[in-house]
PDB file as gemmi writes it, atoms N, CA and C in Angstrom:
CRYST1    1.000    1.000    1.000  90.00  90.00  90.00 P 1                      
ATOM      1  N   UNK A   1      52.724 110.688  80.356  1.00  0.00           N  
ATOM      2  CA  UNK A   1      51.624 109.791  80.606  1.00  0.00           C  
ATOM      3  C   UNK A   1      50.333 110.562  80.865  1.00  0.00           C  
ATOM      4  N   UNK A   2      50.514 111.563  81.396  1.00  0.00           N  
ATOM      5  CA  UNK A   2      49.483 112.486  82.010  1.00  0.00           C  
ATOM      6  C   UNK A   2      48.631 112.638  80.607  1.00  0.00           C  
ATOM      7  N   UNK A   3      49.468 113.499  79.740  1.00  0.00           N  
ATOM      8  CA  UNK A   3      48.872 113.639  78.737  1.00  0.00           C  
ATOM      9  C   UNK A   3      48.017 112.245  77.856  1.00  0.00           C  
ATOM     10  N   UNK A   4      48.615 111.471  77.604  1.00  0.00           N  
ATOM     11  CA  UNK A   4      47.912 110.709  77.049  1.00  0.00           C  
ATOM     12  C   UNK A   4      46.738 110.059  77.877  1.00  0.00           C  
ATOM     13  N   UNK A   5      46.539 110.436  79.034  1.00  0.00           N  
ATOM     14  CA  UNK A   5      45.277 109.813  79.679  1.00  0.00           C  
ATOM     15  C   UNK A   5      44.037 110.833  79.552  1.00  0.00           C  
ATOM     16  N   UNK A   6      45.013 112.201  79.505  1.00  0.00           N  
ATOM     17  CA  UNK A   6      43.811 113.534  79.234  1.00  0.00           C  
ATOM     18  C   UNK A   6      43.006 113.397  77.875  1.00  0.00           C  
ATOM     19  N   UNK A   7      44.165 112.727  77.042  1.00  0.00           N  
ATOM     20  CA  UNK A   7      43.559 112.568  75.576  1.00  0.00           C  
ATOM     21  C   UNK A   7      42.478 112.098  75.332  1.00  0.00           C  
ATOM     22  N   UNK A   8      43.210 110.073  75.985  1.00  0.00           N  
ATOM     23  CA  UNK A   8      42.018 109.475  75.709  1.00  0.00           C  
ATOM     24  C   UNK A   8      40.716 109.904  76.568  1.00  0.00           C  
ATOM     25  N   UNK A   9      40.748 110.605  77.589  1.00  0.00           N  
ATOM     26  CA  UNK A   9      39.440 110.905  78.318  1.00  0.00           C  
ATOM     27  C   UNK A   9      38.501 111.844  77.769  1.00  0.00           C  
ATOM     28  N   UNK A  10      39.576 112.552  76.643  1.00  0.00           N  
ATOM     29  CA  UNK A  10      38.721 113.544  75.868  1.00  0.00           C  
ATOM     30  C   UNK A  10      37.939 112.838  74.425  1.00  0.00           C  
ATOM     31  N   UNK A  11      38.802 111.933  74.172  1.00  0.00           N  
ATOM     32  CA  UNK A  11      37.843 110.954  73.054  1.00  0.00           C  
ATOM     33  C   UNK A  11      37.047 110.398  73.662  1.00  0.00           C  
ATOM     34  N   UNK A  12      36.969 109.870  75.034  1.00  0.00           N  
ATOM     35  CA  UNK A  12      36.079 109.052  75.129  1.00  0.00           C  
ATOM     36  C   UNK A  12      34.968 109.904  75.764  1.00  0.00           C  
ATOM     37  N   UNK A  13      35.024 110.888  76.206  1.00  0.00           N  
ATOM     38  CA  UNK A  13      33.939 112.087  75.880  1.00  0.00           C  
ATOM     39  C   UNK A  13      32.965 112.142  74.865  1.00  0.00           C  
ATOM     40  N   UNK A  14      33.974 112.136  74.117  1.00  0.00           N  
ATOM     41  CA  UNK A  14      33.553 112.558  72.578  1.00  0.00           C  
ATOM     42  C   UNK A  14      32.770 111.589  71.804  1.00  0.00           C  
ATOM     43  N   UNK A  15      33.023 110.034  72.360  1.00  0.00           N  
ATOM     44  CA  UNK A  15      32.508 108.959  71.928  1.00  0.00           C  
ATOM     45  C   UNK A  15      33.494 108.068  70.883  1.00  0.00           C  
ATOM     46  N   UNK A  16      34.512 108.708  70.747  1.00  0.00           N  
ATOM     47  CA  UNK A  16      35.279 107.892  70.070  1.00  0.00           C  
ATOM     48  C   UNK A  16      36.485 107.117  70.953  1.00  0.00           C  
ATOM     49  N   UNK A  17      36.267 105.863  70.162  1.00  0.00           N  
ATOM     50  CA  UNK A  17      37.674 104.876  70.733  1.00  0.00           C  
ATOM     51  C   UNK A  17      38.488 104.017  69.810  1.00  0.00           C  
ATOM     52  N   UNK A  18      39.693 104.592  70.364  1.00  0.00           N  
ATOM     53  CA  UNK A  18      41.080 105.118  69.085  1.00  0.00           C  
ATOM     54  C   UNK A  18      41.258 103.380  69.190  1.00  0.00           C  
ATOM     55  N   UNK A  19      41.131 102.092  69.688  1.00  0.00           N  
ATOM     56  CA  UNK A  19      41.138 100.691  69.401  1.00  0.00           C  
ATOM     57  C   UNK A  19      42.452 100.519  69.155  1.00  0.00           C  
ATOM     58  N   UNK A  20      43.673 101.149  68.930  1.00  0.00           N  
ATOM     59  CA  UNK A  20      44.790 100.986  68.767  1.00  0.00           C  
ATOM     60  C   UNK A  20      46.224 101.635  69.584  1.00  0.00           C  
ATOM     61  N   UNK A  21      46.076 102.048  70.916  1.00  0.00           N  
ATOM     62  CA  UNK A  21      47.178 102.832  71.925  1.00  0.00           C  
ATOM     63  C   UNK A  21      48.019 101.208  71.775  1.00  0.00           C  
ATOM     64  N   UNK A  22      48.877 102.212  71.559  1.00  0.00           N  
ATOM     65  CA  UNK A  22      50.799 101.755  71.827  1.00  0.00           C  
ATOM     66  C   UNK A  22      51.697 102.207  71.198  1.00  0.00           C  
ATOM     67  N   UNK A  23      53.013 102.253  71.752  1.00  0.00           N  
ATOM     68  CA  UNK A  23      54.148 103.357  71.809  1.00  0.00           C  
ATOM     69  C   UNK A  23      54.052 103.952  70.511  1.00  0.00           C  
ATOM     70  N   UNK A  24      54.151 103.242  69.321  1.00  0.00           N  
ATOM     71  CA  UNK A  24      54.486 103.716  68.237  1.00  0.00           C  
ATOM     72  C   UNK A  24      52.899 104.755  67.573  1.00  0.00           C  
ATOM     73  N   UNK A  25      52.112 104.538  68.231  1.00  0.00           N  
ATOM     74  CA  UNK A  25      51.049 105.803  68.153  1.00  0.00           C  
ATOM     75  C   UNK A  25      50.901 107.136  69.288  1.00  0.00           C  
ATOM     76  N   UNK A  26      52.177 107.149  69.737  1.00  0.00           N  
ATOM     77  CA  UNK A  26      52.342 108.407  70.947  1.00  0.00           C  
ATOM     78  C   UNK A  26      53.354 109.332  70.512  1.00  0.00           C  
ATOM     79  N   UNK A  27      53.084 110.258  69.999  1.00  0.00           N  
ATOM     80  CA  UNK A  27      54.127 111.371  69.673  1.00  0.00           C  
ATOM     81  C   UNK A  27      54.626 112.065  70.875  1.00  0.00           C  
ATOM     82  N   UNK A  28      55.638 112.437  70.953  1.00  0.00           N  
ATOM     83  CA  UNK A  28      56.027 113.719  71.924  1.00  0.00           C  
ATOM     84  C   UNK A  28      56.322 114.881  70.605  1.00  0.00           C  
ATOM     85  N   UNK A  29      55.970 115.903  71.351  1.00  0.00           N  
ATOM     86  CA  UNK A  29      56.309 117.152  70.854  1.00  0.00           C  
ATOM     87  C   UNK A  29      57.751 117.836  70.844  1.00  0.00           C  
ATOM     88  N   UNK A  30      58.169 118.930  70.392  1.00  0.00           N  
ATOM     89  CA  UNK A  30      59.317 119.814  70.864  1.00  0.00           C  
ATOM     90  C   UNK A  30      59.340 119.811  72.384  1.00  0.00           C  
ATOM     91  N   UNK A  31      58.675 120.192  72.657  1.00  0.00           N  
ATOM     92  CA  UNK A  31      58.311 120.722  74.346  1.00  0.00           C  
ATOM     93  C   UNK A  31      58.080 119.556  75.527  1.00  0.00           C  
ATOM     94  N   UNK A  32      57.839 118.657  74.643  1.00  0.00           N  
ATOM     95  CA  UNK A  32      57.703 117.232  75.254  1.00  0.00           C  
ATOM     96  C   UNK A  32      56.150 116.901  75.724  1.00  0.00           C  
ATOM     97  N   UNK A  33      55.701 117.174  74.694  1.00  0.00           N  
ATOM     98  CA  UNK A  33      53.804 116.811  75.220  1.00  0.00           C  
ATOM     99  C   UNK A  33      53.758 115.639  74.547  1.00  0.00           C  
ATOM    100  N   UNK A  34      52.485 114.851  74.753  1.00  0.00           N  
ATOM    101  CA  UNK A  34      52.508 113.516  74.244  1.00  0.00           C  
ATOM    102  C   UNK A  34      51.143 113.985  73.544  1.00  0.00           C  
ATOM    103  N   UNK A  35      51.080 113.616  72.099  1.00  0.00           N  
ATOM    104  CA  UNK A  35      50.014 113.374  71.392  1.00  0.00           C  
ATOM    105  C   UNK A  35      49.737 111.952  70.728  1.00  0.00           C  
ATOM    106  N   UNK A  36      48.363 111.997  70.268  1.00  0.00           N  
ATOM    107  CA  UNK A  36      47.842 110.469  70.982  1.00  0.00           C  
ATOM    108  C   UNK A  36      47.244 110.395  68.732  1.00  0.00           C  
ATOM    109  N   UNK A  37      48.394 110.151  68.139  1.00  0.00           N  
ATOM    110  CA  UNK A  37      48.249 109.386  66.598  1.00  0.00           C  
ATOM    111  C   UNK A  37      47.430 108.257  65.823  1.00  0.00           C  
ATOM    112  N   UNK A  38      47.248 107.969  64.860  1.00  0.00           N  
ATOM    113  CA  UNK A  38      47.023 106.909  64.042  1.00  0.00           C  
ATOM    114  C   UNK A  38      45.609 106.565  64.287  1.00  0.00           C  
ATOM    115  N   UNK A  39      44.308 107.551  63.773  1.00  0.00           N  
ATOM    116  CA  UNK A  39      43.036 107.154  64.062  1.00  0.00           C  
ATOM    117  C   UNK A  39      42.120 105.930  62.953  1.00  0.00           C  
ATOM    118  N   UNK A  40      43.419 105.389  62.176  1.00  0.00           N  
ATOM    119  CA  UNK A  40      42.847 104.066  61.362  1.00  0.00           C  
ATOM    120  C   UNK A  40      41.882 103.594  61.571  1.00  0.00           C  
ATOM    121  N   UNK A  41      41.691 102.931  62.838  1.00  0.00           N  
ATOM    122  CA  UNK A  41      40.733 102.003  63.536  1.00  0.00           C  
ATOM    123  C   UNK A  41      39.472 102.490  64.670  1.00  0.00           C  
ATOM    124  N   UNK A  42      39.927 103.778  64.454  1.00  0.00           N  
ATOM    125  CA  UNK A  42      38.908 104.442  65.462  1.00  0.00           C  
ATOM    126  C   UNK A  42      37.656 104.491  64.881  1.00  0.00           C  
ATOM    127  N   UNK A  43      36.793 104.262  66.009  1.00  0.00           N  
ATOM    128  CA  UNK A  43      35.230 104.247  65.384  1.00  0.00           C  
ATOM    129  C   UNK A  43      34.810 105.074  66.492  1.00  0.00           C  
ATOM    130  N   UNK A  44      33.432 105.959  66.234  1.00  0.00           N  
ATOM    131  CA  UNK A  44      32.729 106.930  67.199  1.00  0.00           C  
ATOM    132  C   UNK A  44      31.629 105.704  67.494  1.00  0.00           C  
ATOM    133  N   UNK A  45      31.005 105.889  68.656  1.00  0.00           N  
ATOM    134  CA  UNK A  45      30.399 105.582  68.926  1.00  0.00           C  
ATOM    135  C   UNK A  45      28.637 105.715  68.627  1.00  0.00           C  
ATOM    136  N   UNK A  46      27.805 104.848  68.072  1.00  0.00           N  
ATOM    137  CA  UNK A  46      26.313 105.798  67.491  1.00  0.00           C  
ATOM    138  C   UNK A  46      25.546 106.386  69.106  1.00  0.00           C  
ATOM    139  N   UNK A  47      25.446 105.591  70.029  1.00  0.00           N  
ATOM    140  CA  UNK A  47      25.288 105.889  70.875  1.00  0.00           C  
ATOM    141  C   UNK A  47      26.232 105.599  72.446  1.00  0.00           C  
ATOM    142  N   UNK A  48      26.434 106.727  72.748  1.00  0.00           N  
ATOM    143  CA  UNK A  48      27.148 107.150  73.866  1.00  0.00           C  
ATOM    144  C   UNK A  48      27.315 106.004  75.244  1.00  0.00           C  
ATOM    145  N   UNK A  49      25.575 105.708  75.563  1.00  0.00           N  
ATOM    146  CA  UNK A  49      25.122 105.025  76.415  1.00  0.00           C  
ATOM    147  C   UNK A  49      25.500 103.599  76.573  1.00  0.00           C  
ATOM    148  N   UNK A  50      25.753 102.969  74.935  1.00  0.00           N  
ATOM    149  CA  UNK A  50      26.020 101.920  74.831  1.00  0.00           C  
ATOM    150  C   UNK A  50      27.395 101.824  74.517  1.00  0.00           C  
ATOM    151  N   UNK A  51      28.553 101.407  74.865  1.00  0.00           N  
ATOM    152  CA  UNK A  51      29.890 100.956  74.633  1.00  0.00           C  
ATOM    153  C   UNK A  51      30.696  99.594  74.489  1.00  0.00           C  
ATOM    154  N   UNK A  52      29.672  99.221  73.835  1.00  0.00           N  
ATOM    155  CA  UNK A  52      29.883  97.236  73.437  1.00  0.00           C  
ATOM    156  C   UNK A  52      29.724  97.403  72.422  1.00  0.00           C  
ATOM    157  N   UNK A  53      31.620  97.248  71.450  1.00  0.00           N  
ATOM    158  CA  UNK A  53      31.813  97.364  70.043  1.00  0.00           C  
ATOM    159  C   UNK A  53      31.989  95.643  69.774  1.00  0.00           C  
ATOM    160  N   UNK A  54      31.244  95.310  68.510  1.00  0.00           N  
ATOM    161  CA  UNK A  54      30.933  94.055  68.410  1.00  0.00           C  
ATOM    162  C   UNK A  54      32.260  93.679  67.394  1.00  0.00           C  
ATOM    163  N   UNK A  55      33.429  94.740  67.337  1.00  0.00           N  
ATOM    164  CA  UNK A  55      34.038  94.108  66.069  1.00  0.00           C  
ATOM    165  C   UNK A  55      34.946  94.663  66.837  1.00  0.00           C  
ATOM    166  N   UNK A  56      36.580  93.591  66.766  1.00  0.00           N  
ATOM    167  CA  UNK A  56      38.291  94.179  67.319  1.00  0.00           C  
ATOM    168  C   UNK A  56      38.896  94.355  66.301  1.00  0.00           C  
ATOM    169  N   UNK A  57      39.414  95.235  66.665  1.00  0.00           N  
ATOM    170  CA  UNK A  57      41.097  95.901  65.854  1.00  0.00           C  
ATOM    171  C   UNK A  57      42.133  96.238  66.797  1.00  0.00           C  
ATOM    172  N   UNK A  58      43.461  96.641  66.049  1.00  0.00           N  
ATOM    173  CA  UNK A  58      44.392  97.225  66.282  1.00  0.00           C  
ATOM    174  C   UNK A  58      45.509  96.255  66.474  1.00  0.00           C  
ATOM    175  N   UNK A  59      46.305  96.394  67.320  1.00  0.00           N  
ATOM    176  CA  UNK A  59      47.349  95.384  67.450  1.00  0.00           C  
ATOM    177  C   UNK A  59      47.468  94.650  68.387  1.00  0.00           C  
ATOM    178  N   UNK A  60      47.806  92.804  67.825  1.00  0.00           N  
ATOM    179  CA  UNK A  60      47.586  91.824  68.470  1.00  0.00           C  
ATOM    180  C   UNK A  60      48.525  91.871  70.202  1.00  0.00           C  
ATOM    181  N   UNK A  61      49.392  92.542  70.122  1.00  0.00           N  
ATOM    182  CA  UNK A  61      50.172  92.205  71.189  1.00  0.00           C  
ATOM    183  C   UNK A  61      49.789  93.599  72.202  1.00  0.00           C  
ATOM    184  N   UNK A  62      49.104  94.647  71.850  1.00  0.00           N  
ATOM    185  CA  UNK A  62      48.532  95.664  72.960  1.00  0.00           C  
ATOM    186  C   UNK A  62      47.377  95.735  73.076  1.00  0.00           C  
ATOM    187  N   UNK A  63      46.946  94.910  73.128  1.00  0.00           N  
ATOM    188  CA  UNK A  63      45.688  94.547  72.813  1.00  0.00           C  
ATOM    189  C   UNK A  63      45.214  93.853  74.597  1.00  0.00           C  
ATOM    190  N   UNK A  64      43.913  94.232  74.848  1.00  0.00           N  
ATOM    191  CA  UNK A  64      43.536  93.784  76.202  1.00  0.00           C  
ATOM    192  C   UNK A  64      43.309  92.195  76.038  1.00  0.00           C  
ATOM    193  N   UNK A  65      42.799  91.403  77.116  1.00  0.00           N  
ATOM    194  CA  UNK A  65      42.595  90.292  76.534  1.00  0.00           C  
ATOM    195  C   UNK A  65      41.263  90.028  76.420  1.00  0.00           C  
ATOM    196  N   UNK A  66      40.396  90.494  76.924  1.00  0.00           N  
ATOM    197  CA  UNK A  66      39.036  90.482  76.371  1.00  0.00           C  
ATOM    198  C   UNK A  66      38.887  91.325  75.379  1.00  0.00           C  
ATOM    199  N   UNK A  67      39.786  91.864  74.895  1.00  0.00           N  
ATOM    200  CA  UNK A  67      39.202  92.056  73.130  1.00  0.00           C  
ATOM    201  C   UNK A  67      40.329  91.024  72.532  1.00  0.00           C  
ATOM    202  N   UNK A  68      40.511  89.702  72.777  1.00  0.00           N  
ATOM    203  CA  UNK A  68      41.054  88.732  71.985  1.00  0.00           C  
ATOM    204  C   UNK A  68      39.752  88.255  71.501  1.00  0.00           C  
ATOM    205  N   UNK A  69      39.897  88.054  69.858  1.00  0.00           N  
ATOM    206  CA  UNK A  69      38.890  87.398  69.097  1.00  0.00           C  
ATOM    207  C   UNK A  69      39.366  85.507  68.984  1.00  0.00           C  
ATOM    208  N   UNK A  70      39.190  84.874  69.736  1.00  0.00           N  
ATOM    209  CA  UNK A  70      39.458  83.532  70.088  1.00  0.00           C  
ATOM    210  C   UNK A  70      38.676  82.903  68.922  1.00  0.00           C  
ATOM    211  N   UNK A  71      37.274  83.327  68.271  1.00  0.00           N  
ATOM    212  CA  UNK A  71      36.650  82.616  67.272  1.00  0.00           C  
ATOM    213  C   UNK A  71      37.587  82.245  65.686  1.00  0.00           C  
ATOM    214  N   UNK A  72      38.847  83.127  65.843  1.00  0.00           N  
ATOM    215  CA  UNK A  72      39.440  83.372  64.322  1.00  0.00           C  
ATOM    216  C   UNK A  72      40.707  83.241  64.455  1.00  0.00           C  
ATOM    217  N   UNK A  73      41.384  82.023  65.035  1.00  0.00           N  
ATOM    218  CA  UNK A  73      42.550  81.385  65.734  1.00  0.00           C  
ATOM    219  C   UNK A  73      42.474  80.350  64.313  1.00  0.00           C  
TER     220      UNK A  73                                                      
END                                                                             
């Protein structure tokens, strides 16, 4: 777990947000590290300051609930 929180803290550094964490995008290694997969849906951010992405992805069931798109039911 450790690892995957270092990850995402390092994307979100970076300005990118991977829009899609869950199990089947978490590798473990030989050694047992967790790497953080599947950047399909990831978008960088244009600016840093601002972090209100106007468009959702990834998957419906790990998905927070304020990024439920209720308009397209």
């Amino acid at each position: 777990m450790v690892d995957c929180i270092k990850g995402l803290q390092y994307l979100h550094l970076m300005g990118i947000i991977h829009r899609d964490i869950k199990p089947s995008n978490i590798f473990v290694t030989e050694d047992n590290h967790c790497k953080i997969g599947d950047f399909g849906v990831a978008v960088k951010l244009e600016d840093p300051k601002n972090d209100i992405l106007e468009s959702t992805e990834g998957t419906y069931h790990f998905m927070p609930p304020e990024c439920w798109n209720f308009e397209n039911r």
